[in-house]
N, C-alpha and C positions, 0 to 999 in steps of 0.2 A: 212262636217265632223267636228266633234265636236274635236277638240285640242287634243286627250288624254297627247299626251307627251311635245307638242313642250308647253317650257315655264313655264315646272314644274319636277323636277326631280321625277324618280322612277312611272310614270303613272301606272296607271293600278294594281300597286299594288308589281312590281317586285323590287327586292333587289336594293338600287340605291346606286351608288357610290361603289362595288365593284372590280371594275375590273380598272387597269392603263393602259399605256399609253405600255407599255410595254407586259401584257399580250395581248392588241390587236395585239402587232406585233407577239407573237407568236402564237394566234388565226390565226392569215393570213397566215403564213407557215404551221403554221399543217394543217388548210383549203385544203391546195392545193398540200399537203402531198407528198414532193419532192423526197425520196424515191420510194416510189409506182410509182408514174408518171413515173421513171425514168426508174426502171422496164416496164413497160404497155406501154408507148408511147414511147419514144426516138426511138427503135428501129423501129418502123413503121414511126417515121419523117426521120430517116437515111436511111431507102427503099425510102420516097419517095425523099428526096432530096440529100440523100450520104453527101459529102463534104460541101454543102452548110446548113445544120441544125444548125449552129451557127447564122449564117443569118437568117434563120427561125427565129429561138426563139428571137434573137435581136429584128426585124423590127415587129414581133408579141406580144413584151412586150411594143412597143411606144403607140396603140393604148390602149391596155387594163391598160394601167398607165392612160391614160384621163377617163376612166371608171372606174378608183378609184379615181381619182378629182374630175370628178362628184360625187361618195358617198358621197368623206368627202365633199364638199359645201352643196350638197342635205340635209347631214346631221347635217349641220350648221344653215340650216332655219327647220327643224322640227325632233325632236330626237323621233323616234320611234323605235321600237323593228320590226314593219313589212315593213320599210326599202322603199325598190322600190314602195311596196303595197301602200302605205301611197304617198311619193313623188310624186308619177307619177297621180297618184288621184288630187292629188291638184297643180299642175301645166301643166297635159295635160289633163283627161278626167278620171269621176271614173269610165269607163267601163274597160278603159287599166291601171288604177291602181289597180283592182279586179286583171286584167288578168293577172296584174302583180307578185302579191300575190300567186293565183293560180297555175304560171307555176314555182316559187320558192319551193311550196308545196311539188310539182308534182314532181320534179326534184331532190329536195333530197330526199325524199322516198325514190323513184326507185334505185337512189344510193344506198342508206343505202340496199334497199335489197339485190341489182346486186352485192353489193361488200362484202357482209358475208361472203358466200360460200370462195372467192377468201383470204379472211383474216383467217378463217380457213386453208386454205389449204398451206398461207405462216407459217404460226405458227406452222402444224403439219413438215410441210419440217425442220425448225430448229432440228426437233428430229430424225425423219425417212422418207424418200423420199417416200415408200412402203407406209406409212402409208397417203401422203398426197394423193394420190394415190385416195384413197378410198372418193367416193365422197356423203357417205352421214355420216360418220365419219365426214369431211371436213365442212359439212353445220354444225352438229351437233355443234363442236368447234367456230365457228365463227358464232352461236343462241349465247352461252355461254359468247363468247366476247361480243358481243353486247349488251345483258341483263344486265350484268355487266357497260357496259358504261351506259344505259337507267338510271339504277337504282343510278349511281355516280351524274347523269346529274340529274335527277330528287329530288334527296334527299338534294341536294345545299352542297352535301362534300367538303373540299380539296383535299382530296386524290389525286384527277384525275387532280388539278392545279399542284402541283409538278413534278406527274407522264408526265403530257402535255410538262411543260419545259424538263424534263430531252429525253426524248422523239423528239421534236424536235433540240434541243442542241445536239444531240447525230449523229441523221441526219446530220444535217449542217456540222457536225464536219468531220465525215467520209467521206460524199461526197467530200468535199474541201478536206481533205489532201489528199485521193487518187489523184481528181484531178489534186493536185501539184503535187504528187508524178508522177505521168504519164508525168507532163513535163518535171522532170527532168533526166526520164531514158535516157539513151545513146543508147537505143533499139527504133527504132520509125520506124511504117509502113508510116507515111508522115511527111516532116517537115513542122512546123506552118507555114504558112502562111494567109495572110491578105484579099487577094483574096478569103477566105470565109466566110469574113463580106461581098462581094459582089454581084451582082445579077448573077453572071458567071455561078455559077456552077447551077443554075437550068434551068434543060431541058425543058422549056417550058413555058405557065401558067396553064396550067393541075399540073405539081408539084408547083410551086406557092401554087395552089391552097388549093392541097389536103395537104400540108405542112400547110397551115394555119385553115384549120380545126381542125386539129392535136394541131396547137399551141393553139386554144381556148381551146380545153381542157384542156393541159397543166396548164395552167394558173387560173382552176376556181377554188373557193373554200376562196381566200380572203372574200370575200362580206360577211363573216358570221362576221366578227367586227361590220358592219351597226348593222344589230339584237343584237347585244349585247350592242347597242349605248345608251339605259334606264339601264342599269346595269354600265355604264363604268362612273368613275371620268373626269369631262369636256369632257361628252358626245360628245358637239357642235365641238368640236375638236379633241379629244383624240380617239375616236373609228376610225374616216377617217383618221386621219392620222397615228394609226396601221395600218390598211389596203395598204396604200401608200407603208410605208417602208416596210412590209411583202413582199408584190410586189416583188418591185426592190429585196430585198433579196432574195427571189424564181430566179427570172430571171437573175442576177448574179450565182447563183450556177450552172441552169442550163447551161446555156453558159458556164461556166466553165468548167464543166463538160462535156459537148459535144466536147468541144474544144481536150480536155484530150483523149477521148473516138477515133475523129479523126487522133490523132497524134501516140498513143500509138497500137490500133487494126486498126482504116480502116474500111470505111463502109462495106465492106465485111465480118467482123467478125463480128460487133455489128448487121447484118443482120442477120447471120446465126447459133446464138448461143441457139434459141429454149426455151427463157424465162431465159437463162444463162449469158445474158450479161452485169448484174451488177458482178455477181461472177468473170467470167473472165475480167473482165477491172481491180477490186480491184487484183487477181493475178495477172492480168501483171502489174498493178504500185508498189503490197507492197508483194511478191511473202512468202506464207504459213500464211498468216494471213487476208489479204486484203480480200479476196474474202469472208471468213466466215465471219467478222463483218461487210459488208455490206449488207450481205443477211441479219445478227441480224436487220438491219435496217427497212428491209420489213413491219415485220408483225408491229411495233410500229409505222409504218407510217401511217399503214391501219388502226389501232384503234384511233390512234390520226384524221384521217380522220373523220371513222367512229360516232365521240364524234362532232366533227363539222361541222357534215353535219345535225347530227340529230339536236342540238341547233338549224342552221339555217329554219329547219322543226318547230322547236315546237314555236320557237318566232313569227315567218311568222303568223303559226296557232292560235298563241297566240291574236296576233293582231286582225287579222279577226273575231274572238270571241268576243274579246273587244268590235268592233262595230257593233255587231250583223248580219255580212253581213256571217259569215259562224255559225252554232248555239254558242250562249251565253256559254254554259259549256266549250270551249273552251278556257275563256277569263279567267277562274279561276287560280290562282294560290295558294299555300300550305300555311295554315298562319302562318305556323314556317318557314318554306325553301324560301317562298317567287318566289316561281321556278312556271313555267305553268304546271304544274304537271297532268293535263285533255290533254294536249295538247302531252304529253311525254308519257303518255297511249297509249293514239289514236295513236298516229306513231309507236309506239313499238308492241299493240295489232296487228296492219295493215300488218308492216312488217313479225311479226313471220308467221301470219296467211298465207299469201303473198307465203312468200317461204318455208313454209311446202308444202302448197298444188302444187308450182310452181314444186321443186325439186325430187315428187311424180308421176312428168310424164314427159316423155322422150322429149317431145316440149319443158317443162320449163326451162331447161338450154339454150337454143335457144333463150326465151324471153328475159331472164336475160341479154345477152351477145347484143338482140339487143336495150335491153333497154338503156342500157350506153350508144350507140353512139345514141338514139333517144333523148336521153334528153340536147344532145346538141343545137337542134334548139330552145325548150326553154330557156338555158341557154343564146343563143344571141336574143333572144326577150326583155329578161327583160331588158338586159346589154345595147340595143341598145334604148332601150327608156327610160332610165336613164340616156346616152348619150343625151336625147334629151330635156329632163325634164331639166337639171339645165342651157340648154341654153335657156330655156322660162322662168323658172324661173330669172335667173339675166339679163336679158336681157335690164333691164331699167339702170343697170350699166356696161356692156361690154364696152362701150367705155370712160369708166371714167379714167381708166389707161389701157397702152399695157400688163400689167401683167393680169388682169382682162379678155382683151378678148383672150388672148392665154389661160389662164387655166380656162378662164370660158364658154368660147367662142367655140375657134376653136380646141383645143382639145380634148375635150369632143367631141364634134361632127366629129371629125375623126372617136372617136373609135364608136359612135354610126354608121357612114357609114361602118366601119369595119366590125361590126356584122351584119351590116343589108346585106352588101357582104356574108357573112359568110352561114347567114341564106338560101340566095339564091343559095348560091352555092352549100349547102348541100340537095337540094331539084334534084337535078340532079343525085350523088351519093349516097343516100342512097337508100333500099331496102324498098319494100315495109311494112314490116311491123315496121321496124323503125321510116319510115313516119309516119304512122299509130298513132304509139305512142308517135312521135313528136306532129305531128298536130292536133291528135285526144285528145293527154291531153290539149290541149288550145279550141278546141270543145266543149268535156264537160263543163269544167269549165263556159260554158254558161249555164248550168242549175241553179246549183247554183248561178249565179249571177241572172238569173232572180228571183229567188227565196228570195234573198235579196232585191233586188227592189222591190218586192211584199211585204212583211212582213216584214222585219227587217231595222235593220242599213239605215233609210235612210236619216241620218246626214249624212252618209258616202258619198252619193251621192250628197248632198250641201257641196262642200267642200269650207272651206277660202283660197283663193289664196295664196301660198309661197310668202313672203314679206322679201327681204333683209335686209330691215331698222328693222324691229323686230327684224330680227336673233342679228344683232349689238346690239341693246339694251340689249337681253338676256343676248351676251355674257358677256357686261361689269357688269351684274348685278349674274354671274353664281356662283363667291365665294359666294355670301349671300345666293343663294339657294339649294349649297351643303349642305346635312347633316352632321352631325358629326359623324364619324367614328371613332369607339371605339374599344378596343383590339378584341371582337368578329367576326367585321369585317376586319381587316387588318394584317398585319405581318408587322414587323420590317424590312424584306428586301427589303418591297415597291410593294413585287410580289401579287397585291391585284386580291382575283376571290373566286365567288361564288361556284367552283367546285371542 
């Protein structure tokens, strides 16, 4: 594979040096849109494990922390926009760094479709319950949202940088003080205790289990910093390590939150409240306010989602265009916006088209619903052989220092065994057509890779091994190969992005 990015900033043609250290970290929180999550899963991690879903989300954040040490390192020896696609090509094999690229593709898409409908219908609930009711009203509003983000994301505005902070800033803030505020009522269905940080209160490894299915999802949606790692000031660094601290920030809130949620209602309530169990938790901690400004929280979680899941789509696609292993129009970008603009078409044409025709037949809402939990197996394909990637790649220096083989090393490769658990274990409980479109989008995806093998991109298939000692060179040499960043590019309060 031909270098595109590793060793030169802004490859391929994308805006370079926009984005800091800072908007990565808020990139990784809105990624993985804590809010939403919070709504959609918590209460299916509190069924399956009750008392112990602190625990859960704990011992489910240690692994997938090594799986953002592996980005930011991965992303230390080569800065690319197609992240995994790119990495895992040149330090494992370019068949499973294709198929890496492909099930990143694949996976947000799906998202981006499965999750319109449901952002419509949190946006209409802020006005009229009745009206969110109505589900092709619901699809309709949440086309609208999303077209609106395509065209923010595409056209290289600000708009949507401010709107992103205020957005998740707004999240954080709600969730944590409710949180507090639950611990400090004098009302409580259980008192805190410690005992679940522990392994006690799960019935089994059947909940184990399905609690950590749950928490992988929980937790995805950082990994869009990597894709924005050509766009971001001291790429080599600054993009993985938003990723990192978005992390821990995510998985702080939730614990917090969960914590809150146990003390103040009881698995029993946050079980049985019917998609009500943010509103009731914010009434029982801030009682005639609470509950309405966290529900405000919903639908701004799902569009801030919605904006970077598609990014992590059109960079991924961006890439693979670059190297001609998916068609070359892909690899285009705007020569004013500087944005993959072929690439933010294709996902938005795909999508619209997607769920008009899905939402038009009574099986479509079916797909959609089993599409979310199918694109979890790709989610732990990529993650676990990027887990496995940066321990082949520094593997000539793991035992240089004990810091090097815990976070280069053994880390990493927990959370790579994590998912590769994850992956297997999800092959028992899902449903057939879940599978179907778990494993059948990593199927496909062999078409078009022979098809690259055949015709195109096949630098991409000689790739240059990942080399440590490069990365170190790069970095000491990265301030002379930043650009110069002028009023048009940046702002005074340091909040730099191309969006």
């Amino acid at each position: 594979m031909n270098d595109t990015s590793s060793g030169r900033r802004g490859g391929g043609g994308l805006r370079a040096g926009t984005l800091g250290t800072f908007d990565s970290v808020v990139m990784a929180v809105a990624g993985c849109g804590p809010a939403y999550t919070v709504v959609a899963l918590i209460p299916a991690l509190v069924a399956s494990v009750g008392l112990a879903a602190p625990a859960a989300l704990l011992y489910g954040a240690v692994p997938m922390v090594g799986i953002a040490l592996a980005f930011r390192h991965l992303g230390r020896l080569d800065v690319n926009s197609g992240a995994t696609y790119s990495w895992v090509a040149r330090a494992l094999h370019p068949t499973l760094g294709f198929l890496c690229g492909w099930a990143v593709v694949v996976a947000t898409t799906l998202f981006v479709i499965a999750s319109t409908t449901p952002t419509g219908t949190a946006t209409l609930a802020l006005f009229d319950e009745d009206l969110a009711e109505n589900h092709v009203l619901a699809t309709t509003v949440g086309l609208a949202l999303f077209l609106l983000v395509a065209v923010l994301a595409g056209s290289g505005t600000r708009i949507a940088a401010g709107a992103r902070v205020v957005a998740v800033s707004l999240q954080l803030a709600l969730l944590l003080a409710v949180a507090i505020l639950a611990l400090t009522r004098n009302t409580h269905a259980h008192a805190f205790s410690l005992s679940w940080f522990g392994f006690g209160h799960f019935d089994g490894t059947g909940a184990f289990t399905a609690a950590a299915l749950i928490v992988g999802a929980l937790y995805w949606g950082w990994d869009v910093t990597a894709n924005l790692s050509e766009e971001t000031r001291s790429g080599r660094g600054g993009s993985g390590l938003g990723g990192v601290i978005g992390l821990l920030v995510v998985a702080a809130t939730l614990v917090t939150l969960t914590v809150s949620a146990n003390v103040l209602l009881g698995p029993d309530a946050v079980t049985s409240t019917d998609g009500g169990f943010l509103f009731q938790l914010g009434e029982a901690a801030w009682p005639g306010a609470g509950g309405t400004l966290l529900v405000l929280a919903v639908p701004l979680s799902m569009i801030a989602v919605l904006e970077t899941t598609l990014l992590q789509a059109t960079r991924t696609l961006f890439a693979m265009g670059r190297d001609r292993t998916l068609p070359s129009f892909l690899g285009r970008v705007h020569p004013r916006w500087k944005t993959p603009v072929a690439a933010t078409l294709c996902v938005g044409t795909f999508a619209v088209t997607t769920l008009t025709v899905t939402v038009l037949t009574d099986p479509g809402v079916d797909i959609l619903a089993d599409a979310l939990v199918g694109i979890g197996l790709l989610i732990a394909f990529y993650y676990a052989l990027a887990g496995i990637a940066v321990t082949v790649a520094f593997r000539s220096v793991l035992r240089a220092t004990l810091g090097n083989l815990i976070l280069l090393g053994l880390w990493p490769f927990l959370g790579a065994a994590f998912n590769i658990w994850v992956f297997a274990a999800s092959l028992g409980t899902l449903t057939g057509a879940q599978l179907t479109i778990g494993l059948g989008a990593l199927a496909v995806g062999l078409l078009p890779l022979g098809i690259a093998r055949i015709q195109g991109g096949r630098s991409f298939f000689r790739p240059r091994p990942l080399n440590p000692k490069e990365a170190a060179d790069a970095e000491a040499h990265a301030t002379d190969a930043l650009p110069t960043v002028g009023p048009a590019d940046s702002r005074r309060d340091g909040l730099l992005s191309d969006f």
